[in-house]
C-alpha positions as CSV (number, residue, x, y, z in Angstrom):
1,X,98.6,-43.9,-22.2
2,X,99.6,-40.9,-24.0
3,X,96.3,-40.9,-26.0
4,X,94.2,-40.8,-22.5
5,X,96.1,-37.8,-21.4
6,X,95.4,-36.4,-24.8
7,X,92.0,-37.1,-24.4
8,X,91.6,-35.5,-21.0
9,X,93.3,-32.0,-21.5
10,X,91.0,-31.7,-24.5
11,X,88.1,-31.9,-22.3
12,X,89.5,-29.5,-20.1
13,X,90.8,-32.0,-16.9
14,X,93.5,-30.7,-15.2
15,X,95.9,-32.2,-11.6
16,X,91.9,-31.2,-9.8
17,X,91.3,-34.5,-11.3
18,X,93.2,-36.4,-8.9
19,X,91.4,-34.1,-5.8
20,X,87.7,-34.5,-7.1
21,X,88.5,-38.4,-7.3
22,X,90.1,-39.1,-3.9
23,X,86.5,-36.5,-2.7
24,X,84.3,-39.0,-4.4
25,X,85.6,-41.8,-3.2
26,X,86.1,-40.9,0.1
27,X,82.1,-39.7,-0.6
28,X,81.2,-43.2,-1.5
29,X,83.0,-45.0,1.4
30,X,81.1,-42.7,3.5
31,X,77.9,-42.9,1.8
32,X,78.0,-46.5,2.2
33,X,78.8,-47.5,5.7
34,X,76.3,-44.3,6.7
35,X,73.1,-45.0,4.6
36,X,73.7,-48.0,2.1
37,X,74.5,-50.6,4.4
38,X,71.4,-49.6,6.6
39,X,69.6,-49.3,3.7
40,X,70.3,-52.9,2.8
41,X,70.0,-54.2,6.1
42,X,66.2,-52.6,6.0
43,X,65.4,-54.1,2.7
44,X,66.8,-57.3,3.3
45,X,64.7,-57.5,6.5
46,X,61.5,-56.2,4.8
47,X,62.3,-59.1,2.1
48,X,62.2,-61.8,5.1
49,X,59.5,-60.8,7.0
50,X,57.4,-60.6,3.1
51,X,58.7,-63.9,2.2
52,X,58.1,-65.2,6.3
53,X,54.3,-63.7,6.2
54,X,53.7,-65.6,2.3
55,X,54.8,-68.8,4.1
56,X,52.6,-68.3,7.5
57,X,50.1,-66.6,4.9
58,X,50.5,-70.4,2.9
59,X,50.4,-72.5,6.1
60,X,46.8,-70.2,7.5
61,X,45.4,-71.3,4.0
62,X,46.2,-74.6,4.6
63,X,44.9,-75.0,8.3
64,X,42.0,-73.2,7.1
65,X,41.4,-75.3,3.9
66,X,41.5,-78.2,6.4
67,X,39.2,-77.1,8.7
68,X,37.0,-76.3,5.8
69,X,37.3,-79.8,4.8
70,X,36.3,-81.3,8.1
71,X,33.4,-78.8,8.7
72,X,31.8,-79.8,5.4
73,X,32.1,-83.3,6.5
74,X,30.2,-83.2,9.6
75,X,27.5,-81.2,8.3
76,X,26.8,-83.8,5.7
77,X,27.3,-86.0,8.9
78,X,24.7,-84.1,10.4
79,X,22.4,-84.0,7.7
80,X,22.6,-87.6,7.3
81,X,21.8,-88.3,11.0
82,X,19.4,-86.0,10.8
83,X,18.0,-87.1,7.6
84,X,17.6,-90.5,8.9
85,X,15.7,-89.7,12.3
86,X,13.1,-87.8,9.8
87,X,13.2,-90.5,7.6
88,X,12.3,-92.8,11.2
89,X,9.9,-90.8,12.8
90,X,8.1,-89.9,9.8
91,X,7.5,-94.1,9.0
92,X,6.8,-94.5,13.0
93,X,3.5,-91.5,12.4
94,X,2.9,-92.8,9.4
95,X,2.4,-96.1,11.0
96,X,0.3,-94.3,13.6
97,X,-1.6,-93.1,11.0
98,X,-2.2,-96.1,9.1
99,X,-3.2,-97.9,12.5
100,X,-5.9,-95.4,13.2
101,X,-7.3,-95.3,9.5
102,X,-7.3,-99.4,10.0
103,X,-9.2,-98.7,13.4
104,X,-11.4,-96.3,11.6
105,X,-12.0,-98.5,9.0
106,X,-13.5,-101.1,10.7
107,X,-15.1,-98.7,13.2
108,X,-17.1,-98.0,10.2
109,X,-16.9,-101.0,8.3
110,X,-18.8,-102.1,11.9
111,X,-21.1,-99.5,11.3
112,X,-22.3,-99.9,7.9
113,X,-22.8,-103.7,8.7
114,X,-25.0,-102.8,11.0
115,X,-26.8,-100.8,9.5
116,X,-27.3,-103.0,6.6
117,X,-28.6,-105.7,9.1
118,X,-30.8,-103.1,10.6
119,X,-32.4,-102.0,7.2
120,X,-32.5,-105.8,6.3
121,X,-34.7,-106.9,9.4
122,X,-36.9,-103.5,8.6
123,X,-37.0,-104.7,5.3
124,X,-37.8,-108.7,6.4
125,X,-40.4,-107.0,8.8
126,X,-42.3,-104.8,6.1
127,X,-42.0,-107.7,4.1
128,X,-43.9,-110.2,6.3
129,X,-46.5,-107.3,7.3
130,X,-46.9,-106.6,3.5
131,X,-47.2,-110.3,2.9
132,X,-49.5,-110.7,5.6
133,X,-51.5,-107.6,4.3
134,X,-51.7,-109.7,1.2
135,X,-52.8,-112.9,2.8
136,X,-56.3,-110.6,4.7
137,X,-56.7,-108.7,0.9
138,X,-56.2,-111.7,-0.6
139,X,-58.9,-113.3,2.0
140,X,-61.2,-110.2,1.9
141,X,-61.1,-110.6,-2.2
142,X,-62.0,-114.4,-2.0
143,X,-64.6,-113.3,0.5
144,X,-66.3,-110.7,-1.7
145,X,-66.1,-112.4,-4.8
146,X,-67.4,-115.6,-2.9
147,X,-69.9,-113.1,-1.9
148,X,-70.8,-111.3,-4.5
């Protein structure tokens, strides 16, 4: 013990030791139940409500993850329904389509077999008048070579 007392008159401590102690501790003691205390109480409430908003920040994610998940899945529900009822009405005009075509088809088909029959009775017609042309040059040449 000797040797501390040794130590601390070289340095120049004196009995004010003892008086600037007991005024630093009675500093601390003060300083502590005046600002440290509230100090902690502010930090350790800051530290709750951070830690509080990561978890409600956590559960938004998750709600919102969720209804991410569930909107994707009825748009593709809605594209599919909607998909199919294209799908539908595009092979009900297309049958439409194909019925008229068939109607027009035959509409023609009609027409052009007509027509055929038509050119083949002019044709039959000229025929017999060109083959009964024949039959009076045919006559006429007999005559005038019988003649002649």
């Amino acid at each position: 013990m000797e040797m501390f007392v040794d130590i601390f008159k070289q340095l120049g401590a004196n009995e004010s030791l003892v008086h600037q102690f007991i005024i630093v501790v009675v500093m601390f003691f003060l300083t502590k139940f005046l600002f440290l205390n509230h100090l902690q109480r502010i930090l350790e409430t800051r530290e709750d409500k951070t830690v509080n908003l990561e978890g409600d920040a956590e559960k938004q994610f998750e709600e919102v993850e969720k209804i991410q998940k569930e909107y994707k899945e009825k748009i593709q529900t809605a594209n599919k329904n909607l998909k199919a009822k294209v799908d539908s009405k595009k092979a009900e005009i297309i049958k439409k389509e194909e019925e008229k075509y068939r109607e027009q088809e035959k509409e023609v088909n009609a027409f052009i077999e007509s027509s055929r029959k038509e050119a083949e009775q002019e044709i039959g017609q000229k025929k017999d008048k060109v083959l009964e042309d024949a039959q009076q040059l045919a006559n006429s040449l007999v005559e005038k070579m019988t003649k002649g």
